[in-house]
VOVO-751962 format. One record per atom (N, C-alpha, C): residue in three letters; residue number from 1; x, y, z; atom name. Coordinates in steps of 0.05 Angstrom, whole numbers, plus 5000, padded with zeros to 4 digits. Last residue first. Layout:
N
<pt residu="ALA" num="NUM" c1="X" c2="Y" c3="Z" atome="CA"/>
...
END
This chain:
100
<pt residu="UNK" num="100" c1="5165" c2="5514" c3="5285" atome="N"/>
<pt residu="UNK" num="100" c1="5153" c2="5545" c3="5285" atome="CA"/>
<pt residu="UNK" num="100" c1="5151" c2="5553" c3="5262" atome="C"/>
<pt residu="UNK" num="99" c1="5190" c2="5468" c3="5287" atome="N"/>
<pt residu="UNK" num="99" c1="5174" c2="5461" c3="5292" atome="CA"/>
<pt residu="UNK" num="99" c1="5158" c2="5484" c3="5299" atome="C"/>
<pt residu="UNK" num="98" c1="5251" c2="5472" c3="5270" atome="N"/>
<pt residu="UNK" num="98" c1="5248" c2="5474" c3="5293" atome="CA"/>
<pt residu="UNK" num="98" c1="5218" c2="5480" c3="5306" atome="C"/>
<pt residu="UNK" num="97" c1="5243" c2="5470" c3="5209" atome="N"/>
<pt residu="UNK" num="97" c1="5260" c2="5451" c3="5225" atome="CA"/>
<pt residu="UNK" num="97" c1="5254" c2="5458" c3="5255" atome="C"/>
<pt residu="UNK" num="96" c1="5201" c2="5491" c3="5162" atome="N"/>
<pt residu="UNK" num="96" c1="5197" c2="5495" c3="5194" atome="CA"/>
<pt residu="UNK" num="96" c1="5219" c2="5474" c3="5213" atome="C"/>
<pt residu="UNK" num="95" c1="5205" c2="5468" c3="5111" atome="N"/>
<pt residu="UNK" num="95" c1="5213" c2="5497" c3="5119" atome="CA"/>
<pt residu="UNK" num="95" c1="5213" c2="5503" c3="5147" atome="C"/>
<pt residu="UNK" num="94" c1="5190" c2="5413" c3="5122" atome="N"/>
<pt residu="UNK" num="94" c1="5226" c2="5416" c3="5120" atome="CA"/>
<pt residu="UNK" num="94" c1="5234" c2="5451" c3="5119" atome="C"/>
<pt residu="UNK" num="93" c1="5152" c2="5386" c3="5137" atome="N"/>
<pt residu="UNK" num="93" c1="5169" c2="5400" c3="5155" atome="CA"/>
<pt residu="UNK" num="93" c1="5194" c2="5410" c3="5148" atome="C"/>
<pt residu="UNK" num="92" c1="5142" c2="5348" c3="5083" atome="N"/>
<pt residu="UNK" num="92" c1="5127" c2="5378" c3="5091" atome="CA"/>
<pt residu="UNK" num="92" c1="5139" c2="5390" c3="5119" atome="C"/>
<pt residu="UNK" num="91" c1="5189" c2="5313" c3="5094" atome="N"/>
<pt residu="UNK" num="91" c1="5182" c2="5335" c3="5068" atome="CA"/>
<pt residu="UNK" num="91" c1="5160" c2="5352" c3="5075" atome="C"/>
<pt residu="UNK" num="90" c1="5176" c2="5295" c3="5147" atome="N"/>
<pt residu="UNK" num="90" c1="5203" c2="5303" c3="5138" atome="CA"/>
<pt residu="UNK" num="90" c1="5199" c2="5333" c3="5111" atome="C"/>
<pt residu="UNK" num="89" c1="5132" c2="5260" c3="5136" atome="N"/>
<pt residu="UNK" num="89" c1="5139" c2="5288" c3="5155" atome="CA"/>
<pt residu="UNK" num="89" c1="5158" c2="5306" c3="5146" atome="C"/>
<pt residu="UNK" num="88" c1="5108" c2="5245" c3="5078" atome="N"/>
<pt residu="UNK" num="88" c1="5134" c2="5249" c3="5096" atome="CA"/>
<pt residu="UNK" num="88" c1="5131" c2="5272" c3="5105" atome="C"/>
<pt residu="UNK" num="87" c1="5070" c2="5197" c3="5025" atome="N"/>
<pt residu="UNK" num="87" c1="5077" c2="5221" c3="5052" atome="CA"/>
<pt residu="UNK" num="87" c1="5103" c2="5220" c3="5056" atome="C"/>
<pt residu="UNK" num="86" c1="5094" c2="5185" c3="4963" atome="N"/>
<pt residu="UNK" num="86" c1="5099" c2="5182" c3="4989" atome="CA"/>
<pt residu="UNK" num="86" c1="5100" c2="5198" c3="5010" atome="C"/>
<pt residu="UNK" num="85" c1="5103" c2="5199" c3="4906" atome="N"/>
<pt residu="UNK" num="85" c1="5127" c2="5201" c3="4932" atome="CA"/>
<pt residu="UNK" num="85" c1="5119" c2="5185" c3="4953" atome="C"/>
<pt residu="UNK" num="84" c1="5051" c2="5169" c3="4899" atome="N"/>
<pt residu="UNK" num="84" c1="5071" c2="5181" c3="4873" atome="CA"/>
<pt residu="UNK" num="84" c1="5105" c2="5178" c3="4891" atome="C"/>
<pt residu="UNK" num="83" c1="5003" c2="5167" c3="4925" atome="N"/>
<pt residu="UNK" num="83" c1="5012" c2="5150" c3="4919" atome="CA"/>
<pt residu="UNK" num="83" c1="5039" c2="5158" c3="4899" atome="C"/>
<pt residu="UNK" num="82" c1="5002" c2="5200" c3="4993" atome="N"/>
<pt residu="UNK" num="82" c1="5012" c2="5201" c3="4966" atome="CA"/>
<pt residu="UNK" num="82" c1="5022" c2="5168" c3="4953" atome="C"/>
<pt residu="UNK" num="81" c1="4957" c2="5207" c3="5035" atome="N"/>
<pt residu="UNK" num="81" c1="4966" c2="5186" c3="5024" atome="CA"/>
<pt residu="UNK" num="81" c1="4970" c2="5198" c3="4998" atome="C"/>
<pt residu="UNK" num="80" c1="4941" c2="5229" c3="5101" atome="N"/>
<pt residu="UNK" num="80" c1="4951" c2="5241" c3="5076" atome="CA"/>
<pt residu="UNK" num="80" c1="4964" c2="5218" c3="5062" atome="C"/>
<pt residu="UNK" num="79" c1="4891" c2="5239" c3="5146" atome="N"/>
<pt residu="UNK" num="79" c1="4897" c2="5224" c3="5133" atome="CA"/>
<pt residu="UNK" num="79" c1="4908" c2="5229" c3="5113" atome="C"/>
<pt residu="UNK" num="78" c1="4865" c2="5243" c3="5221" atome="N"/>
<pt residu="UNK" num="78" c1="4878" c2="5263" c3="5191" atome="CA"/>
<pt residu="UNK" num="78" c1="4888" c2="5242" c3="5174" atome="C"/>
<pt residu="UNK" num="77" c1="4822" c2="5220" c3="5266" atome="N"/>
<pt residu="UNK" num="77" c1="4836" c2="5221" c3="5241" atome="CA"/>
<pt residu="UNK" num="77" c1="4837" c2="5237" c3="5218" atome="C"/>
<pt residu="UNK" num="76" c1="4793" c2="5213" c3="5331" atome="N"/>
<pt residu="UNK" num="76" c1="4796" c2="5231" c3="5311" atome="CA"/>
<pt residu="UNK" num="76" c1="4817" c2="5232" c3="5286" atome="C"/>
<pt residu="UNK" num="75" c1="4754" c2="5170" c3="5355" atome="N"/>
<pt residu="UNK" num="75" c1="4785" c2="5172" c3="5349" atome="CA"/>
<pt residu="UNK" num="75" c1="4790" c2="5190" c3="5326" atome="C"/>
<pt residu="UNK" num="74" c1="4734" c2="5153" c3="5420" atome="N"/>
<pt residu="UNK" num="74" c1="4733" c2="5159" c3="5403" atome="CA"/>
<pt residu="UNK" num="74" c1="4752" c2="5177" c3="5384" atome="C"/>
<pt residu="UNK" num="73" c1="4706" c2="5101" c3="5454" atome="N"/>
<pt residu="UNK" num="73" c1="4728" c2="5112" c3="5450" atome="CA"/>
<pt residu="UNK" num="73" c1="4719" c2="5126" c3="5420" atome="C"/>
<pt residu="UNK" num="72" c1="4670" c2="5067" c3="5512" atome="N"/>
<pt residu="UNK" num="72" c1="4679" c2="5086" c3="5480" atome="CA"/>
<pt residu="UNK" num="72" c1="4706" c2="5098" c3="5483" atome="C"/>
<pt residu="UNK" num="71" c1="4698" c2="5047" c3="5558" atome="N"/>
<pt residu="UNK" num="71" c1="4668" c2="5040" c3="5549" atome="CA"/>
<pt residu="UNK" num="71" c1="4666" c2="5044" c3="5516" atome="C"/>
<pt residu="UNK" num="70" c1="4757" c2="5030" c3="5588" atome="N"/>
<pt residu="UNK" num="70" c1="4747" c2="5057" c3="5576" atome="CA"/>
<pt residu="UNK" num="70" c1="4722" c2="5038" c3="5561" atome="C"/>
<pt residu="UNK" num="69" c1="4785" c2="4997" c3="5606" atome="N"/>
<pt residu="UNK" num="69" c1="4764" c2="5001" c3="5615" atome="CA"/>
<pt residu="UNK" num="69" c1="4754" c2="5017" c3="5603" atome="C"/>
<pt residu="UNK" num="68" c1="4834" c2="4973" c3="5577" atome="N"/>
<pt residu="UNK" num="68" c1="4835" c2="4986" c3="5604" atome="CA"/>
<pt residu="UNK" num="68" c1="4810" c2="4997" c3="5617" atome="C"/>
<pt residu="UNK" num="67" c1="4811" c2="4959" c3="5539" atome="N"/>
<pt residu="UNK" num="67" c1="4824" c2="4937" c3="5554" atome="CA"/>
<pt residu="UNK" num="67" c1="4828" c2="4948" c3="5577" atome="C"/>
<pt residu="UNK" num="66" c1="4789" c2="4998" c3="5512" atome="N"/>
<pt residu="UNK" num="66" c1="4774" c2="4985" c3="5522" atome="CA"/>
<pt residu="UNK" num="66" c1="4789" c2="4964" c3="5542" atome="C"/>
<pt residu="UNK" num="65" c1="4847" c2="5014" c3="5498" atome="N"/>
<pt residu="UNK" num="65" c1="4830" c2="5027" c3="5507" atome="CA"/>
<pt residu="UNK" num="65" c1="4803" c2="5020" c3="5520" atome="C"/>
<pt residu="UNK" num="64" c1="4868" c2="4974" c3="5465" atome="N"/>
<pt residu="UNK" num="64" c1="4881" c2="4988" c3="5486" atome="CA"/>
<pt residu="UNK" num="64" c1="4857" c2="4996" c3="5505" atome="C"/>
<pt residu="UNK" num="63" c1="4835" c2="4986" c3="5415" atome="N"/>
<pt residu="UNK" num="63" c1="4834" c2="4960" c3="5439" atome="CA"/>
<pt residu="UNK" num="63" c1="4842" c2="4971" c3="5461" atome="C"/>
<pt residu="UNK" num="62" c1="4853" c2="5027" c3="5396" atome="N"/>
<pt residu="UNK" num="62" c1="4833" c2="5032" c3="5404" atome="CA"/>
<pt residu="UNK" num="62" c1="4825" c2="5005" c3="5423" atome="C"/>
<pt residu="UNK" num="61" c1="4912" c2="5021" c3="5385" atome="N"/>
<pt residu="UNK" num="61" c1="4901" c2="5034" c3="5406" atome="CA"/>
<pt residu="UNK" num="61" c1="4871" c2="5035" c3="5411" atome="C"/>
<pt residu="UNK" num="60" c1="4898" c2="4975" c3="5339" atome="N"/>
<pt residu="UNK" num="60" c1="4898" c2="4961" c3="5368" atome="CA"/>
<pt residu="UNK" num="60" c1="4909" c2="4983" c3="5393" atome="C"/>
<pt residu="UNK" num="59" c1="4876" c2="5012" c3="5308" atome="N"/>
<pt residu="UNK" num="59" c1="4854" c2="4987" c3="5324" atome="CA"/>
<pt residu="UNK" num="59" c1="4874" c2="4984" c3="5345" atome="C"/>
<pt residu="UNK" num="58" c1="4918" c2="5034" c3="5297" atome="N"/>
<pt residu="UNK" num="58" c1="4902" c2="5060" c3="5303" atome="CA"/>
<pt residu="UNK" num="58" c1="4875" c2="5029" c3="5314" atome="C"/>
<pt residu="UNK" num="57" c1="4959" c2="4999" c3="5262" atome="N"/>
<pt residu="UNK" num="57" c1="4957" c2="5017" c3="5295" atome="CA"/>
<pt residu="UNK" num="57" c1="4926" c2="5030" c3="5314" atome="C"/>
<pt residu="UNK" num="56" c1="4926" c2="4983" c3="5225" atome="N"/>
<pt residu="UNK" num="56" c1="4928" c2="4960" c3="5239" atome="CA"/>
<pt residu="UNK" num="56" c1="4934" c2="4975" c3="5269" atome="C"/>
<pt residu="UNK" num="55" c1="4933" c2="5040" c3="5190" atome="N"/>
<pt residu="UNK" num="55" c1="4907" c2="5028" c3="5204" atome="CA"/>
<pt residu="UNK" num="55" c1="4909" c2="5009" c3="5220" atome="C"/>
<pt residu="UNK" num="54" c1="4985" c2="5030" c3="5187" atome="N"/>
<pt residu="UNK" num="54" c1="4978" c2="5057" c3="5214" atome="CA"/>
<pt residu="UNK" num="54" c1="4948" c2="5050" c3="5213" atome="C"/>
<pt residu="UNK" num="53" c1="4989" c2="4985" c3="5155" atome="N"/>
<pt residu="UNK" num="53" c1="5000" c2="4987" c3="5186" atome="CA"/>
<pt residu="UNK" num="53" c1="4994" c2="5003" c3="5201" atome="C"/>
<pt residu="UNK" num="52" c1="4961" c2="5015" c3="5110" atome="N"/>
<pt residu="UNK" num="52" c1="4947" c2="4983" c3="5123" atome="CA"/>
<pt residu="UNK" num="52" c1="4961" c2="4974" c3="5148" atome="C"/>
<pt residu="UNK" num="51" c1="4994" c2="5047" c3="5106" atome="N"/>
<pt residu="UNK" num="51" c1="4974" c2="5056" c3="5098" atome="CA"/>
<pt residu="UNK" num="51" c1="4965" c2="5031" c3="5122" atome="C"/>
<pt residu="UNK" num="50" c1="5068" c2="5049" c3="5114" atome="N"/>
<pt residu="UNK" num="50" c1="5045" c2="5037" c3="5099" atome="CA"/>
<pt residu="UNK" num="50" c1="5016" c2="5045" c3="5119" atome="C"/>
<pt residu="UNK" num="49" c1="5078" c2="5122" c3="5153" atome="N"/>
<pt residu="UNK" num="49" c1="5081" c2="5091" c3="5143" atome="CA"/>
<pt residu="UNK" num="49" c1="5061" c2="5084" c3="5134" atome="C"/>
<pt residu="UNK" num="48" c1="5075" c2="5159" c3="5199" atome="N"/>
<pt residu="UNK" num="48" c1="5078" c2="5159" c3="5179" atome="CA"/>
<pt residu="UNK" num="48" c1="5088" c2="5135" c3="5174" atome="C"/>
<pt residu="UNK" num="47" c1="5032" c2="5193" c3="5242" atome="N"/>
<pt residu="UNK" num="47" c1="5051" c2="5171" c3="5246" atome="CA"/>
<pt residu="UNK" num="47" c1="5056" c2="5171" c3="5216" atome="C"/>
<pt residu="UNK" num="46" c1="5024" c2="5242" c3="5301" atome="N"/>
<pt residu="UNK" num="46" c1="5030" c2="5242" c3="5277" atome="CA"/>
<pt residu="UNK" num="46" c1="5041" c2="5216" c3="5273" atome="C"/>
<pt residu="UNK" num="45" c1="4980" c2="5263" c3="5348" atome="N"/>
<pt residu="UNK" num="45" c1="5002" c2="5236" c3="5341" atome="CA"/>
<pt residu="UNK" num="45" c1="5007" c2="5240" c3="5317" atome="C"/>
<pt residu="UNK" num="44" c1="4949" c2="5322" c3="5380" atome="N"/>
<pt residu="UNK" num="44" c1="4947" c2="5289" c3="5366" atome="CA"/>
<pt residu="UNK" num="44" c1="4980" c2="5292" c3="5357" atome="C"/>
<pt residu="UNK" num="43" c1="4959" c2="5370" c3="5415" atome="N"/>
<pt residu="UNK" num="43" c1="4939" c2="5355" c3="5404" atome="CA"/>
<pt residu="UNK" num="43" c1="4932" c2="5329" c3="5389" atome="C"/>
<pt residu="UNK" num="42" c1="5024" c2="5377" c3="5413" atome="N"/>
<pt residu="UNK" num="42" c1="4998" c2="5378" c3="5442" atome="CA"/>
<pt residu="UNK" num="42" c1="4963" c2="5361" c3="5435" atome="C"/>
<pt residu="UNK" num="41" c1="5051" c2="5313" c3="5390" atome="N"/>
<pt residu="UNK" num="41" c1="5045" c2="5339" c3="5383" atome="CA"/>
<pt residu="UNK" num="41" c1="5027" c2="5348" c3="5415" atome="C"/>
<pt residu="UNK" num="40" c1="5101" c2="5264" c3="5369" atome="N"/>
<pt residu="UNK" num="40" c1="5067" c2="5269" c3="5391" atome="CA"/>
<pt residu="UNK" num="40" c1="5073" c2="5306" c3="5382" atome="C"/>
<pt residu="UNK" num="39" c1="5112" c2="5226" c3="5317" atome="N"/>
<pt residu="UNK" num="39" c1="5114" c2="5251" c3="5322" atome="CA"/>
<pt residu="UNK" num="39" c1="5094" c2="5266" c3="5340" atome="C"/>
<pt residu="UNK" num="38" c1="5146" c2="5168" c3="5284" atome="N"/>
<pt residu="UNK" num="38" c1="5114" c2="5186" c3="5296" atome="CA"/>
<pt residu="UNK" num="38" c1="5126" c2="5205" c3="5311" atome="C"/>
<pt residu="UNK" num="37" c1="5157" c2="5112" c3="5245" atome="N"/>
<pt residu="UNK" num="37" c1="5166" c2="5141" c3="5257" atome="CA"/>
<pt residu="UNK" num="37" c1="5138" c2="5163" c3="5266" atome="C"/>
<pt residu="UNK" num="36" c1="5143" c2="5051" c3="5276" atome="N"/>
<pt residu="UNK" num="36" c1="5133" c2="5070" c3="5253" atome="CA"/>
<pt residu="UNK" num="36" c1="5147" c2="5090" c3="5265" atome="C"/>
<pt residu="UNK" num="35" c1="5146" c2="5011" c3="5318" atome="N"/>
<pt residu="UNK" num="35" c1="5168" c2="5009" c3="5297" atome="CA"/>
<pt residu="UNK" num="35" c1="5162" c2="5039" c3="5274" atome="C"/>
<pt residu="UNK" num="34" c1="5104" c2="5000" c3="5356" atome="N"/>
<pt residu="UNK" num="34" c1="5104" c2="4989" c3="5328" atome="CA"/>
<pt residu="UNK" num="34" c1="5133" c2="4988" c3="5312" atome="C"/>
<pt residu="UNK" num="33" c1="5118" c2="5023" c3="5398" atome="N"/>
<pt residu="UNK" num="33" c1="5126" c2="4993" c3="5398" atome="CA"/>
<pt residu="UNK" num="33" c1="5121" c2="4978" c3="5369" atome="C"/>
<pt residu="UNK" num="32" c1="5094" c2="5072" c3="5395" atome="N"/>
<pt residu="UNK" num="32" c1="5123" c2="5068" c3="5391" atome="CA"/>
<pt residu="UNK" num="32" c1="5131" c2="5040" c3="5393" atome="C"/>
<pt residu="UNK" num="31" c1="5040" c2="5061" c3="5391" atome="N"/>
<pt residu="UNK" num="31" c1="5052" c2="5072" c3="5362" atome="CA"/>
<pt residu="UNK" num="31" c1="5087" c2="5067" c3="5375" atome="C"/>
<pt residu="UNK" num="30" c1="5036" c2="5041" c3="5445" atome="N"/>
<pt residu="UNK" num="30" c1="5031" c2="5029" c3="5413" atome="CA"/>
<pt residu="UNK" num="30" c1="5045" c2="5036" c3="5403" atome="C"/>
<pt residu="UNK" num="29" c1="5046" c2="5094" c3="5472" atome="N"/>
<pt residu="UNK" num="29" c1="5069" c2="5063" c3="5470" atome="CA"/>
<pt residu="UNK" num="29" c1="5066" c2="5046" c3="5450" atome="C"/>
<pt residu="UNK" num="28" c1="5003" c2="5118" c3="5452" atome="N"/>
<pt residu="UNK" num="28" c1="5036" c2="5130" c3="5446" atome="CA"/>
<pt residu="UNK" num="28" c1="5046" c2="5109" c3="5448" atome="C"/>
<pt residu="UNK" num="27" c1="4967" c2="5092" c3="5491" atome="N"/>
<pt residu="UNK" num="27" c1="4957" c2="5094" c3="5463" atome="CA"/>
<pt residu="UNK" num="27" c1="4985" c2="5106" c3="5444" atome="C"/>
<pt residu="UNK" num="26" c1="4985" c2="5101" c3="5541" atome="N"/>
<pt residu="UNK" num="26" c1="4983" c2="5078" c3="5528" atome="CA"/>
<pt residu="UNK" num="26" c1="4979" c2="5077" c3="5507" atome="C"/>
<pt residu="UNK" num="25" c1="4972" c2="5160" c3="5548" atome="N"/>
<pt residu="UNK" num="25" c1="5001" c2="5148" c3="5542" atome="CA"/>
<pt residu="UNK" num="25" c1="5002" c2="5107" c3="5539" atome="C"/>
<pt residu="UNK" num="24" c1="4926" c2="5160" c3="5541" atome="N"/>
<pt residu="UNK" num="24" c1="4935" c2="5161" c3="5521" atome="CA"/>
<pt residu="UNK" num="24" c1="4963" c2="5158" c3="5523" atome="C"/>
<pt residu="UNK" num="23" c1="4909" c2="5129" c3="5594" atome="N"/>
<pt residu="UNK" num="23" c1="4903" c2="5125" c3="5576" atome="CA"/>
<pt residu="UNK" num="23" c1="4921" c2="5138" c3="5545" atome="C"/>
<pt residu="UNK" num="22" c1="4930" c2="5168" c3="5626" atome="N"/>
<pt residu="UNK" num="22" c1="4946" c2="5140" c3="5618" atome="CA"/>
<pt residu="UNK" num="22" c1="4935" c2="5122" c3="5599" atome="C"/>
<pt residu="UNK" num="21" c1="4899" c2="5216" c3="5620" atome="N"/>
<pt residu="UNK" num="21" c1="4934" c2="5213" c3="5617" atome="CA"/>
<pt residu="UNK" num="21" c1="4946" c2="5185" c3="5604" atome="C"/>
<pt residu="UNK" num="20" c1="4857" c2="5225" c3="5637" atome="N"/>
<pt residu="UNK" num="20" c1="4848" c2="5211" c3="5614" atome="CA"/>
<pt residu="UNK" num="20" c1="4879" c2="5200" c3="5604" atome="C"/>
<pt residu="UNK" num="19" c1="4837" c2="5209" c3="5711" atome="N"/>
<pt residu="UNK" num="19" c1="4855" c2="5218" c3="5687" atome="CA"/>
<pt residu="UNK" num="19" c1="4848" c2="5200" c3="5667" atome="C"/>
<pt residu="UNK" num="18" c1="4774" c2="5199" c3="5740" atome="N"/>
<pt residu="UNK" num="18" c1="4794" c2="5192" c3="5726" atome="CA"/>
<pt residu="UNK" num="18" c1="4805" c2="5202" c3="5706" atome="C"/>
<pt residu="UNK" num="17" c1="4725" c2="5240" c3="5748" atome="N"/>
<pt residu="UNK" num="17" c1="4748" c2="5239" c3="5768" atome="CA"/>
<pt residu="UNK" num="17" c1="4767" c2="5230" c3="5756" atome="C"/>
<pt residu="UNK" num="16" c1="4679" c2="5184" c3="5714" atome="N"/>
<pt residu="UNK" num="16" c1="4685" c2="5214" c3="5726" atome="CA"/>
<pt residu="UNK" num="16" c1="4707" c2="5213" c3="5747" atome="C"/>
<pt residu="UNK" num="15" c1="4712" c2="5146" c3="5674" atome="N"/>
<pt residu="UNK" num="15" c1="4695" c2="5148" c3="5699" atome="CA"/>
<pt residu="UNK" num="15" c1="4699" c2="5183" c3="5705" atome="C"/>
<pt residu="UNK" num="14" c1="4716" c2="5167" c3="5601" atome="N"/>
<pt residu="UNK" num="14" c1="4733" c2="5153" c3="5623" atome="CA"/>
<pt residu="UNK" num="14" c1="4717" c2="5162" c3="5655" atome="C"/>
<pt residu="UNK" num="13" c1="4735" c2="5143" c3="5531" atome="N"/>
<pt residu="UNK" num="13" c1="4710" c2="5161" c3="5554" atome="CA"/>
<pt residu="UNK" num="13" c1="4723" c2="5145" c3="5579" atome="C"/>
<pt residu="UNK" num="12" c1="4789" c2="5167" c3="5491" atome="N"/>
<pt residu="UNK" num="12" c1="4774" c2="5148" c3="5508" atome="CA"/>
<pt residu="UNK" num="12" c1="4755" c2="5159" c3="5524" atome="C"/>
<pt residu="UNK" num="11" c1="4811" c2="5195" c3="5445" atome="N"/>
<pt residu="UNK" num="11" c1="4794" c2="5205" c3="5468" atome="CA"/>
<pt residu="UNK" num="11" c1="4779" c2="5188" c3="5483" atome="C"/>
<pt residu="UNK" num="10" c1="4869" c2="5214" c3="5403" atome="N"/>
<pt residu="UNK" num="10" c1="4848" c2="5192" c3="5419" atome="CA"/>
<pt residu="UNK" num="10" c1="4837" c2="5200" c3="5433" atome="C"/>
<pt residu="UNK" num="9" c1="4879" c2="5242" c3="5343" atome="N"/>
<pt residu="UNK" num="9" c1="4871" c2="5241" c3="5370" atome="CA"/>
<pt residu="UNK" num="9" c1="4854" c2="5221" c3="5382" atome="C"/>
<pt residu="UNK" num="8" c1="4932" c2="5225" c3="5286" atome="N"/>
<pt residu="UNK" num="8" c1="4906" c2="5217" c3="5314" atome="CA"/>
<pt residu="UNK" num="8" c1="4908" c2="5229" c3="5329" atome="C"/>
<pt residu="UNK" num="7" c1="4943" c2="5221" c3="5222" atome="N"/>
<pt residu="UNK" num="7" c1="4951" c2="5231" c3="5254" atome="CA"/>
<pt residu="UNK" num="7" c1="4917" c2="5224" c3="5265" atome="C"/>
<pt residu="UNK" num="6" c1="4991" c2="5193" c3="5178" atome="N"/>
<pt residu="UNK" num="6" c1="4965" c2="5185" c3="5192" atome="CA"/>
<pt residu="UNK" num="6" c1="4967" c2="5201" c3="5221" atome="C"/>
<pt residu="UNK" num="5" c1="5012" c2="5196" c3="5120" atome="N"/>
<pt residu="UNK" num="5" c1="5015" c2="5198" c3="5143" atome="CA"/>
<pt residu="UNK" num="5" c1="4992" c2="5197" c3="5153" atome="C"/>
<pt residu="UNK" num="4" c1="5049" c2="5128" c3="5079" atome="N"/>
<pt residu="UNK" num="4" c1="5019" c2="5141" c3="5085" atome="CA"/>
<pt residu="UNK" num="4" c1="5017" c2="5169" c3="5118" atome="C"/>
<pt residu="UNK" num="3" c1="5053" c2="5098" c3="5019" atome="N"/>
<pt residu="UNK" num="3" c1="5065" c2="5110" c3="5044" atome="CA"/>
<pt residu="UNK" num="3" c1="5039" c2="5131" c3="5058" atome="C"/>
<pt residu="UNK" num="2" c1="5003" c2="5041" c3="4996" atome="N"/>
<pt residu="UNK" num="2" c1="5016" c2="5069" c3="4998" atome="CA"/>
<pt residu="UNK" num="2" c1="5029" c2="5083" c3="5034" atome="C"/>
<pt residu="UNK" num="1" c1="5017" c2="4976" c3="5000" atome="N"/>
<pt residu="UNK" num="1" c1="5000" c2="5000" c3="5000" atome="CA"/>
<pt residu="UNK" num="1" c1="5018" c2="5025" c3="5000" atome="C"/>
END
């Protein structure tokens, strides 16, 4: 499949009182136990790779998520698929190196 970037927000629903924290830092260890290059931001995940792997990611944070109790979840997606080059962080960050 195509190179692909893929960004997420996760938002698990979570008991009243309970941090939503560990929840998404579970949902980061995914993406970094995958092996994909990714990029946390204040608001969502940036991940970049095959197409059919950052979808295979983006389920099993959403497992994650019920595994830990969360009821819903819900998962906000940006989606950039060049079939020609190939997303890349890299190449659309490349006027902004220090992320301003």
């Amino acid at each position: 499949m195509a190179q692909a970037l893929l960004s997420i927000q996760i938002l698990p629903k979570v008991k009243a009182g309970e941090e939503v924290i560990p929840y998404v830092d579970r949902a980061i260890e995914i993406i970094k136990q995958s092996g994909v290059a990714y990029r946390v931001a204040p608001l969502e995940t940036t991940m970049e790779g095959d197409l059919d792997q950052l979808i295979d990611i983006v389920k099993q944070m959403n497992a994650a998520m019920f595994e830990m109790g969360s009821p819903s979840v819900m998962s906000q997606i940006k989606l950039v698929v060049d079939g020609q080059e190939g997303a890349s962080m890299a190449r659309l960050l490349q006027k902004y190196p220090d992320g301003q």
